[in-house]
Every structure is written in structure tokens, then in C-alpha cells.
N, C-alpha and C positions, 0 to 999 in steps of 0.2 A: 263027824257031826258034833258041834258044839252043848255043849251040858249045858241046862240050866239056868248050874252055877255061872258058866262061863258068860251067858246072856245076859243075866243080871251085873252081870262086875262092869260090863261091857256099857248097860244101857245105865249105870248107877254115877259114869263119869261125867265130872261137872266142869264146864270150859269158862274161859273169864267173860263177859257182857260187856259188849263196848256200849257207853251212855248212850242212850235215846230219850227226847226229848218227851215228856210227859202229854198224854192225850190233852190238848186242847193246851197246852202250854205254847208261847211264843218265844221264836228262836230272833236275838236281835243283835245284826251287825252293826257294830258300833264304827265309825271310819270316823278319824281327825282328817281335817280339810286337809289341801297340800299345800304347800310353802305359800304365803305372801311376798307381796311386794315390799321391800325395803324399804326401813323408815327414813325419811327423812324430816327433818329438824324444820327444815324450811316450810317446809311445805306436808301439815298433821295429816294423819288419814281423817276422812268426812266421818262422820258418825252417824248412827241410827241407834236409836235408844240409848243414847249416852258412850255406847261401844265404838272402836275403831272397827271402817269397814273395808279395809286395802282388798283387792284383788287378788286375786293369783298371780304370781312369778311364774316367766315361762318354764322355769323347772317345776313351780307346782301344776300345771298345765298339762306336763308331760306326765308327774306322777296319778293326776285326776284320768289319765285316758289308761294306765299302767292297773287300777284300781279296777275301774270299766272292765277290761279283760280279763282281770282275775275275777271278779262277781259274777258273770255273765255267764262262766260254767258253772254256779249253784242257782237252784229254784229262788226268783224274787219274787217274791209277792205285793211287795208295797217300799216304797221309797220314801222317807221326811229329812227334810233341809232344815235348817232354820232361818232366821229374818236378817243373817249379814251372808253378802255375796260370795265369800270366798266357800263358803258350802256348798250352795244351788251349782256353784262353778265345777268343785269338785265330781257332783254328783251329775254333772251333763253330761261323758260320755255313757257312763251306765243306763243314767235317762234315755239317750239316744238308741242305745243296742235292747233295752227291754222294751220300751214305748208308754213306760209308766209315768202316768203323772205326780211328781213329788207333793208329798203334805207339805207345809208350814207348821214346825213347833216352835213359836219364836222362844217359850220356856226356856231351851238347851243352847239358846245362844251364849257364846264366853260370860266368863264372869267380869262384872264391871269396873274395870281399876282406877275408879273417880279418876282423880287427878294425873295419874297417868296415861289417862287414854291417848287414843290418837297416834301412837309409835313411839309416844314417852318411857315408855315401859321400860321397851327395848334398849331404849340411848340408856335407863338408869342402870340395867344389868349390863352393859358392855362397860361402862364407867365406875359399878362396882359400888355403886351406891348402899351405905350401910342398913338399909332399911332393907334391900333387895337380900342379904344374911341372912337377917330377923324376921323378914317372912319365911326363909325355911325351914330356921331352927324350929319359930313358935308352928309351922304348919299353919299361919292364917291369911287369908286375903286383906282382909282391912289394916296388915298393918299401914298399907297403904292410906294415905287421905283418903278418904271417900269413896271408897274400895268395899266391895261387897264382903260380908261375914259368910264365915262356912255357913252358917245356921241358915242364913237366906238361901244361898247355893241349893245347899238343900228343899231348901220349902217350896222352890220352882222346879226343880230338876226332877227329883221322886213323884209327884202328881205326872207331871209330862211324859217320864218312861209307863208312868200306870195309865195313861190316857191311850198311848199308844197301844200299850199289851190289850185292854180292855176291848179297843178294836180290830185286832189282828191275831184271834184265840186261834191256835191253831196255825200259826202262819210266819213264813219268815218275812223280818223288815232290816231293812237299812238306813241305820239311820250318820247322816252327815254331818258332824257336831264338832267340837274344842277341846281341846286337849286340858283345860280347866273342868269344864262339865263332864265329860269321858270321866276323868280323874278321880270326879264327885261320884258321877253312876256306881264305879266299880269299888269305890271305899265305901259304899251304903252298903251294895250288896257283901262285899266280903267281911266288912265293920274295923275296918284297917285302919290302920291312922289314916288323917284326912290329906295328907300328901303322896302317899304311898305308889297311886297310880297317876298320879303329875304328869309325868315325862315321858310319855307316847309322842312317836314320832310322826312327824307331817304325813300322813296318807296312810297310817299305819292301818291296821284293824285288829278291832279286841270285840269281844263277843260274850252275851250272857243270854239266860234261858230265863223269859219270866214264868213263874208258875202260881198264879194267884198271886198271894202278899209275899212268893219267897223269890230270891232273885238268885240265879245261882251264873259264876263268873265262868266260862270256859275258854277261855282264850285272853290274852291280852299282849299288842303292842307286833302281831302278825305284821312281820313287811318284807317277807320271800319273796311278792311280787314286785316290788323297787330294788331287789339284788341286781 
């Protein structure tokens, strides 16, 4: 029969606590769309708010229904897209296997690269264009012409994740966004340089917990299920 002492030593051991997300705190999947359609010179992507709006490639097609399958075994509660297609696209098989109807935050669509929109972007970093350096060095968008500033990025993107949280307390969301805006969410909440989370890849998922005014990062650039 065990002493006491031996109960106490027994009931006094302390085990490690895996995170749990905070009562009434929002858990949010963050997904970059999957691959677009190839630029071409000839013939610009259409625009909608000033943005290039390409499609999906049927490699991002394949990785949007890849995404679907890996969501569909966690609890979803609420779906948002934004206002260019290659999101809503993304997010149609997982729309189809939950039966949820996606929000609209047009806020988290990409960030604006004036003058390069339309798949200009593209031709100037495959051609090595020296502006396309000097926006990584300095970590800024405008140095483009007519290119959004972090500060704006910011001033849309932060309201939009808090809109969202404010109505999904308690709840997990997915949301289907750019790898520009993604990039912004997770340097707000971690306070990281403002390039730091740039480079998520097409279909990837990264994830953060909102909890009131604090945002906390758990995951970033997830893409086990595109192996």
C-alpha cells in the first residue's frame, strides 16, 4: 500500500500543456490561393480594384481541391474569400464538401502594384528588374510606381482580420487570401520585419489565434498536403 508520501509525489507531477486556444478566442486558417494562370505580355490579366484577376492554373485547381481535403477533417465553421477570383476558386472544393457559404472581405485582397499590375509584376522579376532588389532590400511595396505602402497594407488588412474575429468569437475561419496580405497579417501579429512572411507558397496554410487586440501566430507556410 502506497504512503502518503508516495501519493503526493505521485499526484504533485506536472506534464507539459499543449496550446489551447483561449475561451471565446478565434482560431484562423489563413490559405494563399493556388497557382494562377501565366502572365502574358500580350494579353494583361482584367483587373478589379485596380488588382490583376488571373484564374487558377490547372495545377492551382488541382492544389485548391488538395486544400478541400485536408480542411474538411478539422471543424469549419465559417469561410471568406476575397473580391479577386483566384480565392473564391481556391476555396470551391472546401465550399462544396462543407456547404458553407463564403463571406466577402474585399480588405485582404493582394496588395496593389500600381504600375505593375496585370502580370507585369511577374515579366519584371523574371527579367531582374532592379527595382524588383530594392523592393526586398528596403521590405517596401511602393517602391514600385503607384504600389501600395506597407502603412496602407496595414490600415486595411488589421481592421479586416479584427472584423472577422469580432464575428466568429469562439470559432474557427478560413480565410482565402495572398500571399502579400498573409505576409502583412503575420508581421503585425509577430512585429517582424515587414517582409519576413512574404514567401508562402501557392495553397500553402499558416494560422493564427485571435484573442481580443492580441494575435498570436501558430503555424506558418503548412503544405504537407501538396507533398
Amino acid at each position: 500500500m502506497a504512503s502518503d508520501q508516495e501519493v503526493r509525489a505521485e499526484t504533485e507531477r506536472y506534464h507539459q500543456v499543449r496550446f489551447e486556444p483561449p475561451s471565446g478566442a478565434t482560431e484562423m486558417v489563413l490559405v494563399r490561393h493556388g497557382e494562377s494562370e501565366a502572365a502574358d505580355p500580350e494579353h494583361p490579366f482584367p483587373l478589379v480594384d485596380g488588382r490583376g484577376d488571373p484564374p487558377l492554373s490547372p495545377l492551382g485547381r488541382e492544389q485548391a481541391t488538395q486544400v478541400g481535403s485536408r480542411l474538411a477533417t478539422e471543424r469549419v465553421d465559417a469561410i471568406y474569400v476575397t473580391s479577386l477570383r483566384r480565392t473564391a476558386e481556391t476555396a470551391g472544393p472546401l465550399v462544396e464538401i462543407t456547404g458553407i457559404v463564403p463571406g466577402v472581405e474585399p480588405a485582404l485582397a493582394e496588395v496593389c502594384l500600381g504600375e505593375w499590375e496585370g502580370g507585369l509584376y511577374r515579366q519584371r522579376v523574371a527579367q531582374g528588374d532592379p527595382l524588383v532588389a530594392q523592393m526586398a532590400e528596403q521590405e517596401r511595396w511602393d517602391v514600385v510606381p503607384g504600389a501600395e505602402s506597407n502603412a496602407l497594407v496595414a490600415a486595411r488588412v488589421g481592421p479586416a482580420i479584427e472584423r472577422i474575429a469580432r464575428s466568429h468569437g469562439g470559432e474557427r475561419v478560413v480565410v482565402f487570401a495572398h500571399g502579400g496580405t498573409i505576409g502583412a497579417v503575420l508581421a503585425m501579429a509577430t512585429g517582424s520585419r515587414p517582409f519576413a512572411f512574404i514567401g508562402s507558397d501557392n495553397a500553402a496554410i499558416s494560422r493564427i489565434v485571435v484573442v481580443g487586440t492580441r494575435w498570436v501566430l501558430r503555424g506558418f507556410n503548412d503544405r504537407s498536403h501538396l507533398e
